[in-house]
C-alpha positions in Angstrom: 0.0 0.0 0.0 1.7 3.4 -1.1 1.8 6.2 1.7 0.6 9.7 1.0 3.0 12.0 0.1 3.2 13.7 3.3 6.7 13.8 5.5 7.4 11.1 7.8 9.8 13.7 8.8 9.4 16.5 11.6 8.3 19.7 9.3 10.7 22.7 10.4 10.8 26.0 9.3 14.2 27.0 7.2 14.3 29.9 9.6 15.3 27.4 12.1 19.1 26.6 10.6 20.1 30.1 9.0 23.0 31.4 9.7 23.0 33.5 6.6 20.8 34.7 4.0 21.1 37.3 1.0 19.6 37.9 -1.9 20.9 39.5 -4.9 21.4 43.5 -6.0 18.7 44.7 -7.5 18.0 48.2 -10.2 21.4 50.2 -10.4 23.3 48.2 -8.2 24.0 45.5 -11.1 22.9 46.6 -14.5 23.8 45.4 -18.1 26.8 48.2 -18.4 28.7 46.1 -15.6 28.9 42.6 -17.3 31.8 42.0 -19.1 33.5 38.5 -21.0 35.0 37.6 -17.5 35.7 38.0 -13.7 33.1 37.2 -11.2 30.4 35.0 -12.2 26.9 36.3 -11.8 24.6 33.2 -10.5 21.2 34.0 -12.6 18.0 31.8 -11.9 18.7 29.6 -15.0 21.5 28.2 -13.0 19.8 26.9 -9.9 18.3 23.2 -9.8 16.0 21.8 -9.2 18.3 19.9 -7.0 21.4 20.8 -9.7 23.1 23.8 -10.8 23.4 24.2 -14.3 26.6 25.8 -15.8 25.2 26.9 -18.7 23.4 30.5 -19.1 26.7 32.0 -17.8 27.5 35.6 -16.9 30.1 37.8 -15.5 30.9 41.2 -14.0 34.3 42.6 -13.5 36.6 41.6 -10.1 36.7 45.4 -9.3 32.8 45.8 -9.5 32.6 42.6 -7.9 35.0 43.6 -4.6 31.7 46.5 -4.0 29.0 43.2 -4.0 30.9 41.1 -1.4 27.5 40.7 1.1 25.6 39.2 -2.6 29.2 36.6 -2.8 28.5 32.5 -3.5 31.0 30.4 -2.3 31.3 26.8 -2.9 28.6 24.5 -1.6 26.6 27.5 -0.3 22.6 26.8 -0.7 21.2 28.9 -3.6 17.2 29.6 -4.0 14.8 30.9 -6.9 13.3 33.2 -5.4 11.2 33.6 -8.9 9.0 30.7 -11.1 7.0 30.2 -13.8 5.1 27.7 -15.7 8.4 25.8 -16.4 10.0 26.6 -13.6 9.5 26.1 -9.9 9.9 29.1 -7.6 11.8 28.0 -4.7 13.9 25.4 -6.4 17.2 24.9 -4.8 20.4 23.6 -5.6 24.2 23.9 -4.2 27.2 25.6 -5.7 29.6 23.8 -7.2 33.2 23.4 -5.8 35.1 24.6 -8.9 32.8 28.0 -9.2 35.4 30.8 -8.8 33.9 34.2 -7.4 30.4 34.9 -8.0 27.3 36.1 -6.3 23.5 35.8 -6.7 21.6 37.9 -9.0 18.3 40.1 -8.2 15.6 37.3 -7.2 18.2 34.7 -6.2 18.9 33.8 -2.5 22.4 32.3 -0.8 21.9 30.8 2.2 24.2 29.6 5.0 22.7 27.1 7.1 23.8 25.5 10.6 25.1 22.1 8.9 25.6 20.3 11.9 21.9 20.1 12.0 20.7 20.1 8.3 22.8 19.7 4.9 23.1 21.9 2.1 22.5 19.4 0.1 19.8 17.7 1.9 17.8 21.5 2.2 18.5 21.5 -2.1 16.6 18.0 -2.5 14.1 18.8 0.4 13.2 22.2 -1.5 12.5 20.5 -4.8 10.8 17.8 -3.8 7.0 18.2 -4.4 5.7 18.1 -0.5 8.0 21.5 -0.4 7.1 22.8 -4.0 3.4 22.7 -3.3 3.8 24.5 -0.1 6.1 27.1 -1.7 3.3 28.1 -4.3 0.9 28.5 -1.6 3.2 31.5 -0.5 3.8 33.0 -3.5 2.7 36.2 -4.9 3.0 37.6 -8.5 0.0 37.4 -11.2 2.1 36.0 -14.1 5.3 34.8 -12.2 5.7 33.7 -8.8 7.6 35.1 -6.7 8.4 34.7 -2.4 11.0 37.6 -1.4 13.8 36.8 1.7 10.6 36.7 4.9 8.3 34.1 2.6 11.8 32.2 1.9 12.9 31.8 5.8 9.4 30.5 6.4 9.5 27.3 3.9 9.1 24.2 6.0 11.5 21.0 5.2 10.8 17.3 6.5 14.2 17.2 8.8 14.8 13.9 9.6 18.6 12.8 11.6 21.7 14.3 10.1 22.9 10.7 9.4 19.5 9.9 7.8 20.1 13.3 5.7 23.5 12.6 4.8 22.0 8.4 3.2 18.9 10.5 1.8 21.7 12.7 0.0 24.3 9.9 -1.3 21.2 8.0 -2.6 19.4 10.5 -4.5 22.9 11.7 -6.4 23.1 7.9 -8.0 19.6 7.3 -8.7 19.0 10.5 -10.2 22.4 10.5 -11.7 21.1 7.6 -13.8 17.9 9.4 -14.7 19.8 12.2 -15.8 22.4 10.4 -17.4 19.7 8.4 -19.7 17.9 11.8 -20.6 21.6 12.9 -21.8 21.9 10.3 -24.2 19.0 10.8 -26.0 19.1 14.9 -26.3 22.6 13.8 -27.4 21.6 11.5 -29.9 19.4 14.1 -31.5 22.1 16.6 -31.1 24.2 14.5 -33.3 21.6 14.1 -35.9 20.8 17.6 -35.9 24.5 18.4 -36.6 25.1 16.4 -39.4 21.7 17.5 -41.6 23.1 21.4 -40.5 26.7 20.4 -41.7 25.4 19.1 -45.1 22.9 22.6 -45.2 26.4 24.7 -44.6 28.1 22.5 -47.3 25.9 24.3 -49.6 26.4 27.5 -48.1 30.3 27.2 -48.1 29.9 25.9 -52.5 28.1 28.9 -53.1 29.1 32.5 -53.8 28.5 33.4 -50.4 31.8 32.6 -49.8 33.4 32.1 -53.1 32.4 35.0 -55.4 34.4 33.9 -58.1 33.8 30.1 -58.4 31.0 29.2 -56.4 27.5 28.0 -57.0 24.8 30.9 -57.5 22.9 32.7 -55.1 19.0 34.3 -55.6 17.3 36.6 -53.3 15.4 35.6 -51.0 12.3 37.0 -52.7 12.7 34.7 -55.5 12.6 31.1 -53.4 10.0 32.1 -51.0 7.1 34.0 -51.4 5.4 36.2 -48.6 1.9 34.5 -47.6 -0.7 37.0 -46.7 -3.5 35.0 -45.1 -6.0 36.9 -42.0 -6.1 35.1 -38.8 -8.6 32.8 -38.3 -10.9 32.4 -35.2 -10.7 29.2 -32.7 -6.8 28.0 -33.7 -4.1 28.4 -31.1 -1.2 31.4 -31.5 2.1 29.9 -33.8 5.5 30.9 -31.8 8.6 30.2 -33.5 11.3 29.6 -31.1 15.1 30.0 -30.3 15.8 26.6 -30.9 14.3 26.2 -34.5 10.7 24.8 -33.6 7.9 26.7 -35.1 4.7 25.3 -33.5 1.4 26.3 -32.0 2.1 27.6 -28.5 -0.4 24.7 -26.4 1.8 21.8 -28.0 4.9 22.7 -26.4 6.1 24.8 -23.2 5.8 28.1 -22.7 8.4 30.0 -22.7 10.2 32.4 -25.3 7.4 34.5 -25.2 5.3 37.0 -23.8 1.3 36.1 -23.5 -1.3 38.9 -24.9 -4.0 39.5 -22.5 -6.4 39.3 -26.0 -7.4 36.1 -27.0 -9.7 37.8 -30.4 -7.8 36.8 -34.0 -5.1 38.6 -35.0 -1.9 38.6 -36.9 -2.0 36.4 -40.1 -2.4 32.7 -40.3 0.0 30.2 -40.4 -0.3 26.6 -42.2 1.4 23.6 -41.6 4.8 23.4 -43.9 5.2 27.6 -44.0 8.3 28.7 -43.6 8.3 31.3 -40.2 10.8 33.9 -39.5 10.5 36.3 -36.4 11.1 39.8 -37.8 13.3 40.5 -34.6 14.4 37.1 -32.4 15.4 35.4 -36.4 19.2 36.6 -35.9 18.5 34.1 -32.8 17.2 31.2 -34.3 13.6 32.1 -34.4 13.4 30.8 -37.7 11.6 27.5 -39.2 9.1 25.6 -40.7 5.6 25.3 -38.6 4.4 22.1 -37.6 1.1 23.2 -37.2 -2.0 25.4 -38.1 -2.7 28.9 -36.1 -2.3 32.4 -35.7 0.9 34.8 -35.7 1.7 38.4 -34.9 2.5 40.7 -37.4 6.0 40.4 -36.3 6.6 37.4 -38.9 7.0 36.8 -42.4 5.2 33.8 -43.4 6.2 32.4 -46.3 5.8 29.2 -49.0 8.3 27.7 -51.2 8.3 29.0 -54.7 8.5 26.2 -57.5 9.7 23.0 -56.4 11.5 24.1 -53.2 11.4 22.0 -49.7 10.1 24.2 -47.1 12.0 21.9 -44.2 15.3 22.8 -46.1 15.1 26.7 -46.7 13.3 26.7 -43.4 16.9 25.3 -42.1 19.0 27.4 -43.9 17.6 30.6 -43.1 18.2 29.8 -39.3 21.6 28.8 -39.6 22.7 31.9 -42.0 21.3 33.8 -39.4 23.2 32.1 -36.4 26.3 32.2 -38.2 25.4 36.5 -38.6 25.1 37.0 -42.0 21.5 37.6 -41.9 21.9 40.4 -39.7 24.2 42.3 -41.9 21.4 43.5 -44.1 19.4 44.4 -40.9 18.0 48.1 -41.2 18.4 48.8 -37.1 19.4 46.8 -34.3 18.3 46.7 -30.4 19.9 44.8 -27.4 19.9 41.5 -28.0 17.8 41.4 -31.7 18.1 42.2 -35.5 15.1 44.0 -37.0 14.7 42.0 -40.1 10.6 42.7 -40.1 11.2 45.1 -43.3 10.1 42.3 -46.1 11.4 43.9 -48.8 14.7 44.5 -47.4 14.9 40.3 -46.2 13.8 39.9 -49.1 16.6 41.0 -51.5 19.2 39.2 -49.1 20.9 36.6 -51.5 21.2 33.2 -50.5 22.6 29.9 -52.1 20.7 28.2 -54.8 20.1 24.2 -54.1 19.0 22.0 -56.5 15.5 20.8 -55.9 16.4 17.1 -55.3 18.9 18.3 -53.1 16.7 20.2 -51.2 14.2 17.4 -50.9 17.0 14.8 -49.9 17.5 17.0 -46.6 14.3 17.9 -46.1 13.4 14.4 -45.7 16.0 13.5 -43.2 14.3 16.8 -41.1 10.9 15.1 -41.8 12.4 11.9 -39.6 13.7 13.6 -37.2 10.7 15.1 -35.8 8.8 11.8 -34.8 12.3 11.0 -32.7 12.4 14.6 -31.2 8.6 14.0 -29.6 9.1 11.0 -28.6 12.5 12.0 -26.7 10.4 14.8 -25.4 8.0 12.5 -24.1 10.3 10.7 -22.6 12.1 13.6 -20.9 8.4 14.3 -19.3 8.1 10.9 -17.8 11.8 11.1 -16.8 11.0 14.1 -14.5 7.8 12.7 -13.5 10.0 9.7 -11.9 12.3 12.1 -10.7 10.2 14.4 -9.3 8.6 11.1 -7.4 12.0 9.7 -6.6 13.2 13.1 -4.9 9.3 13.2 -2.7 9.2 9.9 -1.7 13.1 9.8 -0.5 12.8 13.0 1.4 9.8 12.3 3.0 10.7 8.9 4.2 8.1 6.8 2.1 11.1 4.4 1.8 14.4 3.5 3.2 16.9 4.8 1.2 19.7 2.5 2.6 17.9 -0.5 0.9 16.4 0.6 -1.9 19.1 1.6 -4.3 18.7 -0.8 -7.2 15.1 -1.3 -7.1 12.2 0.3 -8.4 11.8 2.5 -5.7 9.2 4.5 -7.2 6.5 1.9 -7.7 3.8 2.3 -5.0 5.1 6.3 -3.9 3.2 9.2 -5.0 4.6 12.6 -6.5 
């Protein structure tokens, strides 16, 4: 019979075991003038957990701007909180800084914490706080209409199952294998599509690299962009979801995939144009981002896109391909008529439209079109795997924290049969 997912554990208040507790500087104190390619590493909430900090979405301000932020500094294995969430993303998630860090300190909405370890880990509070008996409690303290948010008081008042130190420390050392494993399996498959997604863009840039983009004299002709796709102009249709093309190539209807990358319009009427199935989709001002592709499904965009179709015999997968990678690799945003922080305006059609760009065979086209075509059955179903991955971690963490199970015999079994999330 499987317990409820309620602590076995004493519930304490964090309170109870600070030592120390910051958050980050906030409005002039830390602004976009300070960062710079190196020095002190800013911790920003895309690199806390849950449960693991991630080194990616790095940043950094200078060691002499840094030496006026000491009281905001993270040192190795200090306890770092979200103090902000949203619908991907849970506030309160925690994780511990890595040994090998170098200076840093949290940014605005981010929390380092010093607790009294001889009575509850670091690494213990970072599992406790993501686990779901601590997640649901967290959201019941939040405030914020579109992102949650606790500040430093709501933070100090989050109540962990505590059980003994020693049972901590066995809670701890199983949880890093078994979701070590988890984590190591997800890895393999985003690699695998990694790989496959390299080699279809390394035989796209082989036609880039043939052409007179880079060989004027020799290489293989270019057209303008005008003449290989043609602008769509269809009016939005009522009762279909909103089209978002995102960073990482996807153009899809927002309710199919997560949201994030955007910015949700309190109107819900029609607008925009309409987008079909196989159009290619560039955002007029994320594109020099990868906010280029072809949609894989029927709704509405803003104004902010060109939609277009393939003149003649041309593969919308394949252009919808190369247009994103010229534009990662920058040459799209050479013909931009303005930029802003972080984007290229390219929403001036006649303007994209005369930027030249390689000419590819139609058989050619189709031949990598097709291998795009496969790859999208693999993506979703390593997608849905990655959901029930979390699902069983999300479980794993609950039910280990809580005491639903002792840890120091169940590595090796399938621990997670009979717990609830």
């Amino acid at each position: 019979m499987s317990r409820p997912a309620c602590s076995l554990h004493p519930q304490i208040p964090l309170r109870r075991f600070i030592c120390e507790i910051t958050d980050g500087p906030f409005g002039s104190s830390l602004t976009s003038s300070h960062y710079s390619d190196d020095g002190a590493r800013v911790i920003r909430l895309g690199n806390i957990g849950p449960a693991r900090f991630k080194v990616g979405d790095a940043a950094f301000i200078s060691l002499d701007y840094f030496d006026g932020l000491r009281r905001h500094e993270v040192k190795p294995g200090d306890l770092l909180i979200a103090g902000l969430g949203d619908e991907n993303h849970s506030v309160g998630r925690a994780c511990v800084a890595p040994n090998d860090l170098g200076p840093a300190l949290v940014k605005a909405d981010c929390f380092r914490v010093r607790l009294d370890q001889s009575r509850l880990l670091h690494k213990y509070a970072a599992w406790a706080l993501s686990s779901s008996v601590v997640s649901g409690q967290v959201l019941t303290l939040t405030r914020g209409s579109t992102r949650s948010r606790i500040n430093l008081e709501v933070a100090r008042d989050i109540q962990l199952p505590v059980p003994p130190l020693e049972e901590q420390r066995r809670i701890v050392e199983f949880l890093e294998v078994e979701i070590g494993k988890i984590d190591d399996l997800v890895s393999k498959k985003e690699r695998l599509i990694s790989l496959m997604d390299e080699r279809i863009d390394s035989q796209v840039l082989r036609h880039v690299g043939a052409s007179q983009l880079v060989n004027p004299a020799t290489g293989r002709p270019t057209l303008p962009i005008r003449r290989v796709l043609t602008k769509a102009t269809r009016p939005a249709v009522p009762d279909v979801g909103v089209v978002t093309a995102y960073r990482d190539g996807q153009v899809t209807e927002r309710g199919l995939r997560r949201a994030e990358g955007y910015t949700l319009s309190a109107n819900t009427d029609p607008q925009g144009q309409n987008v079909q199935v196989g159009d290619v989709v560039v955002h007029g001002l994320d594109g020099f981002a990868g906010a280029i592709g072809t949609s894989e499904a029927i709704g509405n965009c803003s104004p902010v896109y060109h939609v277009c179709v393939p003149t003649g015999q041309g593969d919308a997968n394949f252009l919808g391909r190369l247009l994103r990678l010229l534009a990662l690799q920058g040459y799209l945003g050479n013909f931009a008529t303005s930029t802003r922080e972080r984007a290229v305006d390219f929403r001036n059609w006649d303007l994209f439209g005369r930027i030249p760009i390689p000419v590819v065979g139609p058989d050619e086209q189709r031949e990598i079109g097709e291998r795009i075509t496969r790859l999208r059955p693999l993506r979703e179903l390593v997608a849905r795997s990655e959901a029930l991955a979390a699902e069983r971690r999300q479980a794993l963490i609950t039910a280990a924290v809580t005491g639903q199970f002792d840890v120091s015999t169940a590595s090796g079994r399938n621990v997670t049969d009979g717990v609830t999330a």
